[in-house]
VMD Tcl script that draws the C-alpha trace (Angstrom):
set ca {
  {-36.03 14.55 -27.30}
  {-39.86 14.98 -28.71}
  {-40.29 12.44 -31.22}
  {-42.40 14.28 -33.61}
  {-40.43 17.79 -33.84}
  {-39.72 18.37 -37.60}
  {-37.15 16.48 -40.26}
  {-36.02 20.19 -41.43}
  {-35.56 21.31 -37.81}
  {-31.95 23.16 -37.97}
  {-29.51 22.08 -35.16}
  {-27.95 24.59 -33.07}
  {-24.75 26.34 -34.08}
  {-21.95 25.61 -31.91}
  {-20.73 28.30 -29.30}
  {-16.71 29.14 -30.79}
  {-16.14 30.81 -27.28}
  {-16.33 27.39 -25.78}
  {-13.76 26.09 -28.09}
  {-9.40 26.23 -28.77}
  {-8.79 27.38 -31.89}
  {-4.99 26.71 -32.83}
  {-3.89 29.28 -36.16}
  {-0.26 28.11 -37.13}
  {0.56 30.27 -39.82}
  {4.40 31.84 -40.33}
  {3.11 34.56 -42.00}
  {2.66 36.75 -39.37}
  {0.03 39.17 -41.82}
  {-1.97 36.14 -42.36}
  {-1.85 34.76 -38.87}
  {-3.20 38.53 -37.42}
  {-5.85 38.16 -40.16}
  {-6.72 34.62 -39.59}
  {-7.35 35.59 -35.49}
  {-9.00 38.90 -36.49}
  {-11.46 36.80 -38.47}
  {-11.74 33.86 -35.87}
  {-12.49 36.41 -33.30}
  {-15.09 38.17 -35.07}
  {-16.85 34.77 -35.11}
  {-16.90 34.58 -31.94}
  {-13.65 32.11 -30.47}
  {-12.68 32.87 -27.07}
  {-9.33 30.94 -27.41}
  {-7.14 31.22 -29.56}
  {-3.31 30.14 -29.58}
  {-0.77 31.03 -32.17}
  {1.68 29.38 -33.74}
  {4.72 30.24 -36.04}
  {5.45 26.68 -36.72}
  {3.63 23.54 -37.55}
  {6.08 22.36 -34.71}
  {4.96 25.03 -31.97}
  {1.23 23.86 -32.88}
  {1.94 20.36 -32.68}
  {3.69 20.61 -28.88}
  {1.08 22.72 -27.51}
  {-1.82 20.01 -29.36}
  {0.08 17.12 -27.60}
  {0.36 18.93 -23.90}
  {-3.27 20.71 -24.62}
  {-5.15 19.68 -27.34}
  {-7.29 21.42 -29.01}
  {-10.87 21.55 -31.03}
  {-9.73 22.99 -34.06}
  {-6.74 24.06 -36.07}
  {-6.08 26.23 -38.64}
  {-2.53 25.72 -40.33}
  {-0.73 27.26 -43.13}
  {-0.16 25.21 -45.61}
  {3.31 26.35 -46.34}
  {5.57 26.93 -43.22}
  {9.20 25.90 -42.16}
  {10.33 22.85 -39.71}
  {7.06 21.21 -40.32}
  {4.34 22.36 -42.95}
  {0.44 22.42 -42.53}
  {0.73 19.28 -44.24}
  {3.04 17.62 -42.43}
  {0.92 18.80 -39.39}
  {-2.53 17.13 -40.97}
  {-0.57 13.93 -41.33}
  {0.57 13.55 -37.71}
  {-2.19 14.46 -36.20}
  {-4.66 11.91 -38.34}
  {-1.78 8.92 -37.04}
  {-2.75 9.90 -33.26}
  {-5.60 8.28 -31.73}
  {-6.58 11.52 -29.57}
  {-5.74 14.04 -32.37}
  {-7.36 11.99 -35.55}
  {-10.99 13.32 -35.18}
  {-10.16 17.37 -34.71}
  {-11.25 19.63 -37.36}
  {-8.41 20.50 -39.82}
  {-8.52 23.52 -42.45}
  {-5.36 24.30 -44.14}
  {-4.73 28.21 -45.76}
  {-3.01 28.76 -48.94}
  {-3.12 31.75 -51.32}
  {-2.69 28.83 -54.71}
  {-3.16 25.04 -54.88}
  {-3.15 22.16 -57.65}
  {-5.62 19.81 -58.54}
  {-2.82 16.97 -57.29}
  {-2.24 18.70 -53.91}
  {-6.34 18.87 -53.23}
  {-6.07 15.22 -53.75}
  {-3.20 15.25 -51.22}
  {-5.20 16.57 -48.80}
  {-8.02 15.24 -48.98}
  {-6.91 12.10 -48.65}
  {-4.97 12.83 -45.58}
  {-7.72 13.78 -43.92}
  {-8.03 17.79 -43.98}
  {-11.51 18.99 -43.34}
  {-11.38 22.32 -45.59}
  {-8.91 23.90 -47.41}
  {-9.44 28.02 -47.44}
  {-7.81 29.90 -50.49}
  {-6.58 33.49 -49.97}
  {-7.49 36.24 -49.63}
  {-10.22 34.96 -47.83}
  {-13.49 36.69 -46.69}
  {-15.52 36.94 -42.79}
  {-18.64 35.52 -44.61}
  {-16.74 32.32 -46.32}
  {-14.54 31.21 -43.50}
  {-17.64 31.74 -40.58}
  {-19.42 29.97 -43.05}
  {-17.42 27.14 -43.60}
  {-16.84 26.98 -39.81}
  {-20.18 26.92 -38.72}
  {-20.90 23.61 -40.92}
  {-18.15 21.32 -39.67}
  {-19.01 22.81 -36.02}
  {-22.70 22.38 -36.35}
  {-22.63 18.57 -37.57}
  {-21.01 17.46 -34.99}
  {-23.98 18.94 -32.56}
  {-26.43 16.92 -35.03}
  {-27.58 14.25 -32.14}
  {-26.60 11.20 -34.25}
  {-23.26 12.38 -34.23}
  {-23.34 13.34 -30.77}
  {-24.59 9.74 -29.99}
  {-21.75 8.05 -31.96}
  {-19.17 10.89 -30.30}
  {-20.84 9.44 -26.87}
  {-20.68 5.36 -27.87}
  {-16.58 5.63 -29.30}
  {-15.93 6.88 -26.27}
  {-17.91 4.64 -24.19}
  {-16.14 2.02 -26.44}
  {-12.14 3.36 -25.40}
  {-13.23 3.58 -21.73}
  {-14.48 -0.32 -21.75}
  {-11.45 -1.18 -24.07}
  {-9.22 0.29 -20.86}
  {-10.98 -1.81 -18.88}
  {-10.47 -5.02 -20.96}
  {-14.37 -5.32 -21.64}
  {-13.41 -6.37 -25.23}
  {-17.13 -7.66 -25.48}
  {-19.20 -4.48 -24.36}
  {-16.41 -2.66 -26.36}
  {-16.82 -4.15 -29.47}
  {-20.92 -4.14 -28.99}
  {-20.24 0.20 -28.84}
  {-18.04 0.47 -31.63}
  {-20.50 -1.21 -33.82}
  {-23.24 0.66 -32.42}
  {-20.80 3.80 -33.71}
  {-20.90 2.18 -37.42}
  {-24.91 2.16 -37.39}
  {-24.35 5.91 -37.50}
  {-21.21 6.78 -40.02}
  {-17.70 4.49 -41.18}
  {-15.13 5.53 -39.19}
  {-11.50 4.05 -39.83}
  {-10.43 4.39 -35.81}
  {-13.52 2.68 -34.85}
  {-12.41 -0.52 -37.34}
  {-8.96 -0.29 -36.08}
  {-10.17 -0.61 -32.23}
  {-12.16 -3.37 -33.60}
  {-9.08 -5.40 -35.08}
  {-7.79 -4.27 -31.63}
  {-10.10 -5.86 -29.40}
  {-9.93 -8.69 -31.79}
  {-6.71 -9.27 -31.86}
  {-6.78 -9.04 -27.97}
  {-9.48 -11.64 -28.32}
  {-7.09 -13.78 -30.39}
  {-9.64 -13.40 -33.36}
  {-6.62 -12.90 -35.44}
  {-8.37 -13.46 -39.18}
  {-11.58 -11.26 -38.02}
  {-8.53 -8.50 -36.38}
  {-7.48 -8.51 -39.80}
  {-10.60 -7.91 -41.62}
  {-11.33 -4.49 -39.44}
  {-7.67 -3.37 -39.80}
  {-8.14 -3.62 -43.92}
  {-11.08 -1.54 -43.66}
  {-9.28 1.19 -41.82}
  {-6.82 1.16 -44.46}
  {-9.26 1.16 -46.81}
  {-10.59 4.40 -45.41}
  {-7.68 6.26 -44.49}
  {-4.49 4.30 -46.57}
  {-1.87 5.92 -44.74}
  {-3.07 4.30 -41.52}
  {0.37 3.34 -40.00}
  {-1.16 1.69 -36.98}
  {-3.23 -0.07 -38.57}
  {-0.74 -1.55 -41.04}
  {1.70 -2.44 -37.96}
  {-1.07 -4.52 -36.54}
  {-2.00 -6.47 -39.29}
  {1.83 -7.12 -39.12}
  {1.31 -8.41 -35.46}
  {-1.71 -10.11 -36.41}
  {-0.05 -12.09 -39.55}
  {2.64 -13.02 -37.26}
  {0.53 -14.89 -35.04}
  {-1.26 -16.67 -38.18}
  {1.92 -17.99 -38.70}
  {2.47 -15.69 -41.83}
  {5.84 -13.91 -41.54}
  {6.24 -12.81 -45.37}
  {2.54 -10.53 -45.04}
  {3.86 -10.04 -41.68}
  {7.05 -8.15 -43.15}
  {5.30 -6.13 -45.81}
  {2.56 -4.91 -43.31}
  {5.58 -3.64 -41.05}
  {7.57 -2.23 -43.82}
  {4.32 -0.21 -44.85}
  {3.92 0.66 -41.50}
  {7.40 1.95 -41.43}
  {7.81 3.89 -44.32}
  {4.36 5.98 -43.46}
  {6.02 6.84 -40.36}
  {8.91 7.90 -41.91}
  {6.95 9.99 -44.54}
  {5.16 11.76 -41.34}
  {8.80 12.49 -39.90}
  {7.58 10.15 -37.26}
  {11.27 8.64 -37.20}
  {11.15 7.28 -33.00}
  {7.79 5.12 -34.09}
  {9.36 4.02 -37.82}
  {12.64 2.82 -35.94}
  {10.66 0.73 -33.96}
  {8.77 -0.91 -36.45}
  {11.82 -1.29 -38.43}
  {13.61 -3.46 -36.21}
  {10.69 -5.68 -36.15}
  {11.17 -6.09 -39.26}
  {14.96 -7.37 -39.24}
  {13.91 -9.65 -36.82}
  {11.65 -11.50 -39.41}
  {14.31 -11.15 -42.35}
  {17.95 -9.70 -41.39}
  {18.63 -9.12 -45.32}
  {15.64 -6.72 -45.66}
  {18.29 -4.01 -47.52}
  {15.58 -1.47 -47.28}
  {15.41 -1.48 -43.86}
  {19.16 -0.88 -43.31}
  {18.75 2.07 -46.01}
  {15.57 3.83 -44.43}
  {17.17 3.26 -40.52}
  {20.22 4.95 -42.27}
  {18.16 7.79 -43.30}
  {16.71 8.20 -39.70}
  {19.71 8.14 -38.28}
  {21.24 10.78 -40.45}
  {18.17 13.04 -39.99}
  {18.90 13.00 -36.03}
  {22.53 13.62 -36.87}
  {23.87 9.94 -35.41}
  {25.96 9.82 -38.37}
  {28.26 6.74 -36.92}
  {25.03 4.59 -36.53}
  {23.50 6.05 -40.12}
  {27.12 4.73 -41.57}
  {27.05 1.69 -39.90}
  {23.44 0.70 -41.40}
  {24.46 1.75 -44.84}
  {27.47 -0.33 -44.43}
  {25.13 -3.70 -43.31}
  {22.81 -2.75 -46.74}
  {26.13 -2.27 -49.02}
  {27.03 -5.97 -47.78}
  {23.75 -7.25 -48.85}
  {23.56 -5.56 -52.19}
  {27.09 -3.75 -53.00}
  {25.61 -2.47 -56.25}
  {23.12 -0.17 -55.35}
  {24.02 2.95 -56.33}
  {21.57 4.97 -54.26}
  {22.74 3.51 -51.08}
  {26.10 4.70 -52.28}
  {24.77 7.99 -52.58}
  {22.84 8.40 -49.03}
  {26.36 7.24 -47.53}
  {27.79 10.24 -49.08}
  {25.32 12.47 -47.53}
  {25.87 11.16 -44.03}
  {29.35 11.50 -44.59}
  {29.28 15.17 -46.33}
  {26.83 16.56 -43.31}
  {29.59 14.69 -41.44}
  {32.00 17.01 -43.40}
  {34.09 13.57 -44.07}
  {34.83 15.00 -47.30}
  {37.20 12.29 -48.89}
  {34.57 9.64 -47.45}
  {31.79 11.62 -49.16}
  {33.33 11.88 -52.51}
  {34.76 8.23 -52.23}
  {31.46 6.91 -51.59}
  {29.96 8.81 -54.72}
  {32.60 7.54 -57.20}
  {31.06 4.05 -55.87}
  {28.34 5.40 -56.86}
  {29.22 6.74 -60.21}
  {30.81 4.17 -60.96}
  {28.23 1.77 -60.78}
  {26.12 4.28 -63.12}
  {27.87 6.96 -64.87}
  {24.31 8.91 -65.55}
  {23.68 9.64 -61.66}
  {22.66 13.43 -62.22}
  {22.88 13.64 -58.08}
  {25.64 11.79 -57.08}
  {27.69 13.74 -59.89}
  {26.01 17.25 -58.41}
  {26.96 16.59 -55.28}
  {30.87 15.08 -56.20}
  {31.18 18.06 -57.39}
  {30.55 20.25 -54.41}
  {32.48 18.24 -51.96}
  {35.73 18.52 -55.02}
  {35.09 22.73 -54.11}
  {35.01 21.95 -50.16}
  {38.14 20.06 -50.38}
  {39.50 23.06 -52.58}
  {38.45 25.31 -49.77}
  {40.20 23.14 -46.90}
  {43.55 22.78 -49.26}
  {43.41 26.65 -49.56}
  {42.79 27.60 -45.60}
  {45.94 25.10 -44.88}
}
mol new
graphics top color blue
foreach p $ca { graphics top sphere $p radius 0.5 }
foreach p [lrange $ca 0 end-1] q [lrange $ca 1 end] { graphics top cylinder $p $q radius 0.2 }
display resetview
């Protein structure tokens, strides 16, 4: 590189036919338009999706270096999709815009801080979306970033070697350039490998700082209190761990850190309650009943437990379980808007079964 070429000098724009461009949008109008527009730009590759789910199989078997998502779709939304793909270490850095035709002021906070790297309103235009594609795409050929690009991964190829030192020498070299909340976490990483358990826990607060709904990050300043002999910051580092995992319908990793959990505290009623609601969701109702159960005998006046045993039990169709459960429930508080909604559409499906007999 010639030291003296100019300040102003304008880095190359990227070539799209060298890149994947994922567009999961259900809207099959949109999604024609949104490839239309993409290959106008110039994109060689592009795969389609209906689903946030369809995009999110083919990013964890292929990858990708972009994605385009809808923000409203069924089985998983583009939101839903942003979420789970910032939690993954090999998905966190890819370019994100999400596509809807209306948004709030509440939902651009949403977004923005999950992560998203542009939100596009419709009906959109050729000029504004090549426009707003060409910035993200030419920054990261701006040679500072390419250098930190180059040094984090330097840094994960010397961290799966065990080289914690010349590891944690490129990751810092990565924070001369920009903050980046995976480079603190593989610093409390190689920390915590180190044994450095109070410095581990430094880097893993800034990467929660950054990006709050850092699960990882949480779950190993859980590890790390452990080891400091601090079980009670231990548990509440899990348990926040946990219930972001949940919130990303990431229900195999919040299991996990669940039963951690129990293991420090086997009264943790919250824990029975949200491995309840897992359960249910895969349709395990025995073992979503039998957690329910195990929080009803540590508190047997919470009303909402109550309640989510009645919804295992009426997607069950145990009807007379259901609506036993909810007069628990009910009866505990009389003003339960839900539980009395839903009482009174299991009363019409036992109706129904006394009329087919």
């Amino acid at each position: 590189m010639n030291p003296q070429r100019s300040q102003h000098h304008e880095p190359a724009q990227p070539d799209p036919a060298h890149l994947t461009v994922i567009v999961a949008e259900s809207e099959k109008t949109v999604r024609t338009t949104l490839v239309q527009i993409l290959k106008e730009i110039g994109f060689g590759d592009i795969v389609e999706a209906a689903t946030g789910s369809e995009a999110w199989t083919h990013l964890r078997a292929h990858g990708a270096d972009f994605v385009v998502a809808g923000w409203h779709m069924p089985e998983m939304n583009g939101m839903a999709l942003l979420k789970i793909m910032r939690a993954e270490e090999d998905l966190s850095a890819i370019p994100v815009f999400l596509v809807t035709a209306s948004i709030t002021k509440s939902q651009v906070i949403e977004a923005g801080e999950a992560g998203v790297t542009d939100i596009v309103l419709l009906p959109l235009t050729l000029e504004t979306f090549r426009r707003k594609v060409q910035a993200v795409f030419a920054d990261r050929l701006e040679p500072r970033f390419r250098r930190a690009e180059r040094l984090f991964q330097k840094g994960l190829d010397l961290m799966k070697q065990q080289r914690w030192q010349d590891a944690l020498k490129a990751f810092q070299a990565v924070l001369q350039v920009h903050e980046n909340a995976e480079v603190y976490y593989n610093l409390g990483y190689i920390k915590t490998a180190q044994g450095a358990y109070e410095e581990a826990l430094h880097y893993f607060r800034r990467a929660t700082q950054i990006k709050r709904d850092f699960a990882r990050a949480h779950r190993m300043m859980g590890t790390c209190y452990l080891k400091l002999g601090r079980p009670r910051l231990a548990q509440q580092s899990f348990q926040k761990a946990a219930e972001i995992y949940m919130e990303k319908q990431m229900d195999d990793s919040a299991e996990e850190v669940f039963k951690e959990v129990l293991k420090l505290n086997p009264d943790t009623i919250n824990v029975y309650n949200n491995l309840g609601i897992i359960y249910r969701r895969r349709g395990r109702y025995e073992m979503a009943v039998r957690q329910y159960k195990k929080a009803l005998k540590v508190n047997p006046r919470d009303e909402n437990i109550y309640y989510n045993l009645a919804r295992t039990y009426f997607e069950w169709r145990r009807w007379k379980k259901a609506l036993a459960a909810l007069n628990q429930a009910l009866k505990i508080n009389p003003d339960f808007a839900e539980a009395r909604a839903l009482a009174q559409n299991v009363r019409l499906r036992l109706e129904e079964k006394k009329t087919e007999t």
